[in-house]
N, C-alpha and C positions, 0 to 999 in steps of 0.2 A: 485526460485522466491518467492510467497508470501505464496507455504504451504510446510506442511510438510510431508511426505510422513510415512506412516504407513501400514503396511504389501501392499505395493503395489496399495496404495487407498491414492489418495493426499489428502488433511483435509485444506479448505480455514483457511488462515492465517489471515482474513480482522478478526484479535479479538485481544483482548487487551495482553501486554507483563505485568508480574507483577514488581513491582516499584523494586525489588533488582533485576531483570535479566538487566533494564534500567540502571540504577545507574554502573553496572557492564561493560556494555558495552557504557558507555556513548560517550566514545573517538572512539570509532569502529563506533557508530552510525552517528558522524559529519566527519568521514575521509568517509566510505561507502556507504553515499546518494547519491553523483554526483552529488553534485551540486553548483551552484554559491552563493547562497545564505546565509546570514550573522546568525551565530549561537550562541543562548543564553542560559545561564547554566539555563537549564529549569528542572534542576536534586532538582532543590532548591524547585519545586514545591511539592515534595512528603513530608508526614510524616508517620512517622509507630508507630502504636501504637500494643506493645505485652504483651501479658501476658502468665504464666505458664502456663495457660489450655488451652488457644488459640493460633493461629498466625495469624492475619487479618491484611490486609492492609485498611488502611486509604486513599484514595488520595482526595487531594483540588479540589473543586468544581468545578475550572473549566475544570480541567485534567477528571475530572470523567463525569462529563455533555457531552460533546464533545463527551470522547470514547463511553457514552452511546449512543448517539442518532446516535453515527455512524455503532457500530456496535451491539447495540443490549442490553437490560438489562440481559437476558439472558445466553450471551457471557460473558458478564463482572460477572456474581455472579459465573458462571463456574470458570474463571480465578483468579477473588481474592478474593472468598468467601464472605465476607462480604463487599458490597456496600453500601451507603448510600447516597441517590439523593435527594437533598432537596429543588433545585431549575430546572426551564427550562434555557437552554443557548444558543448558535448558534456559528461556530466557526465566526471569522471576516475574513473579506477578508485578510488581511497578512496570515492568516493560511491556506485559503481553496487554496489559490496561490501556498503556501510551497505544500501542501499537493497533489494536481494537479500535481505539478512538478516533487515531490517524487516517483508518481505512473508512472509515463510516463516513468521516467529515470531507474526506476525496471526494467520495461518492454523492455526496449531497451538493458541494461546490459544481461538480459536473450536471448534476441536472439541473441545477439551476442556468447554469448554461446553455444547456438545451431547450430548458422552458423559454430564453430569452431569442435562442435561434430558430427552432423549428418549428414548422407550420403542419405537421403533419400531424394528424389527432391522435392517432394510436402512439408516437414514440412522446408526444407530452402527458398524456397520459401514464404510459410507461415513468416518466421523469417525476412526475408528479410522485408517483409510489415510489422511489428512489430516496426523493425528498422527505417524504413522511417518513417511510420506516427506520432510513438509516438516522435520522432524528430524532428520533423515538427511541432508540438502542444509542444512542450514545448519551439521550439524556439518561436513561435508565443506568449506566455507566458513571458517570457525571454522582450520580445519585446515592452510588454504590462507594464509588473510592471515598466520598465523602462523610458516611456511615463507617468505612473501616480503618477511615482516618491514615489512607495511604495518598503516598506523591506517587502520581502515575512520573513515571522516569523514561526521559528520553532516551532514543537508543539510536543506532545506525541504522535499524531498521525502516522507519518511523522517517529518519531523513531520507533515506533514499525513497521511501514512497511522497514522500513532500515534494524533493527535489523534482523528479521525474511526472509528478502529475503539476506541476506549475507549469510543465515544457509542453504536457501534453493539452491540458487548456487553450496554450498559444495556439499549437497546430492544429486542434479544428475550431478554434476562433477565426483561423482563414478558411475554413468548408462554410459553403453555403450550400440551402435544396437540400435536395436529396443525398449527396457526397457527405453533408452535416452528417445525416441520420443516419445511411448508413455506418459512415464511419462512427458513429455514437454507440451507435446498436452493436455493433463487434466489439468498440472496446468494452463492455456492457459485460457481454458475453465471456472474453477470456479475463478479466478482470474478477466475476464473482468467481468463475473458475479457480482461481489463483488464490482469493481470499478463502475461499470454501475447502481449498487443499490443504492451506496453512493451517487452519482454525482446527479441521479435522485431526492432524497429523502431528503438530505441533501445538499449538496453542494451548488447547483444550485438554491432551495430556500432561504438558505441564505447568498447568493452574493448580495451586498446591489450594488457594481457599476457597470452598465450597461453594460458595454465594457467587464467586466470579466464574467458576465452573459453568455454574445452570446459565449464569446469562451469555456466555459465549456457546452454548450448545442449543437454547432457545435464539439468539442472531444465527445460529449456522441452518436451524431449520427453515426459517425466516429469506437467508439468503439462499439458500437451494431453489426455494419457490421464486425468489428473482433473475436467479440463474435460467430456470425454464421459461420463463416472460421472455428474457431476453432474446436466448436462443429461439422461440417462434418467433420474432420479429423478426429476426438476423434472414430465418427461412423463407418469408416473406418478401424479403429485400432482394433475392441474390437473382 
């Protein structure tokens, strides 16, 4: 799904991909989303600026604004060293749409995966209601952009959650047993975490139409309660 696993301890993936892993996978990112929606060479937004004694990425302001405020300044000087934030931004509704949709349809892709690997009853279970709800909330999505006759708009965001949950499929595509589900049930856990912070802090404050409001605040209550599912399995597990 959205992290990577590292000696046995998942690492949220909700942080920025640097602009040549993007550009590398640009075509794997718009085939891998699942989704309906209409896709712009947003590869044209990056510039890279190197020199002999350095190598820093550059990105346009508004690629950097965004992944800042969503995932963190912090996150982002980890990942491409040298940032430079020089304005505030908010994504628009085309993107926090895209990006809504992008998270839902991870999550769905992953329990299906789970349904196809695990034999434990309680985490298919668990996978099962992964699959309905976040299906449910993306068609309701689906249903909406449709009604207000907008193009949900791809973003960086949106590929770096593609990119990074395609990778994360692979690596517990090789867990089997109990290693599966564990490892399932943690990414589970800091995964709704991560969506649950953005949606709060970001998303949902900057949804300018009212209709796409209430449905991101009805998915945030929705995923709260799949956050605690998770997390008692996780407790279960350790």
């Amino acid at each position: 799904m959205l992290f990577t696993a590292v000696e046995h301890k998942l690492t949220p993936v909700f942080q920025t991909v640097g602009e040549q892993e993007l550009e590398k996978n640009a075509s794997t990112v718009a085939k891998n989303s699942g989704n309906l929606f209409d896709r712009s060479a947003s590869n044209a937004c990056f510039q890279r600026r190197t020199t002999a004694a350095e190598h820093s990425v550059t990105w346009t302001l508004g690629r950097q604004i965004m992944l800042k405020r969503i995932f963190g300044a912090a996150l982002i000087a980890a990942s491409l060293g040298t940032v430079s934030i020089a304005a505030d931004a908010k994504p628009t509704d085309p993107q926090i749409a895209h990006i809504a949709y992008t998270a839902g349809q991870i999550d769905v892709t992953a329990a299906e995966q789970a349904l196809k690997k695990s034999k434990n009853a309680e985490v298919i279970e668990f996978a099962k209601t992964m699959e309905r709800d976040h299906k449910a909330v993306n068609d309701q999505a689906l249903a909406l952009v449709k009604k207000l006759k907008v193009t949900p708009e791809d973003n960086a965001v949106s590929q770096s959650l593609s990119a990074e949950a395609s990778k994360e499929l692979t690596t517990l595509g090789a867990l089997d047993g109990a290693a599966f589900d564990k490892a399932y049930v943690e990414n589970e856990v800091a995964y709704h975490k991560s969506v649950n912070s953005a949606l709060a802090d970001v998303l949902i404050p900057s949804a300018k139409n009212k209709e796409l409001k209430s449905l991101l605040e009805t998915g945030l209550t929705l995923f709260k309660q799949h956050q605690m599912h998770a997390e008692h399995l996780a407790s279960m597990m350790k």
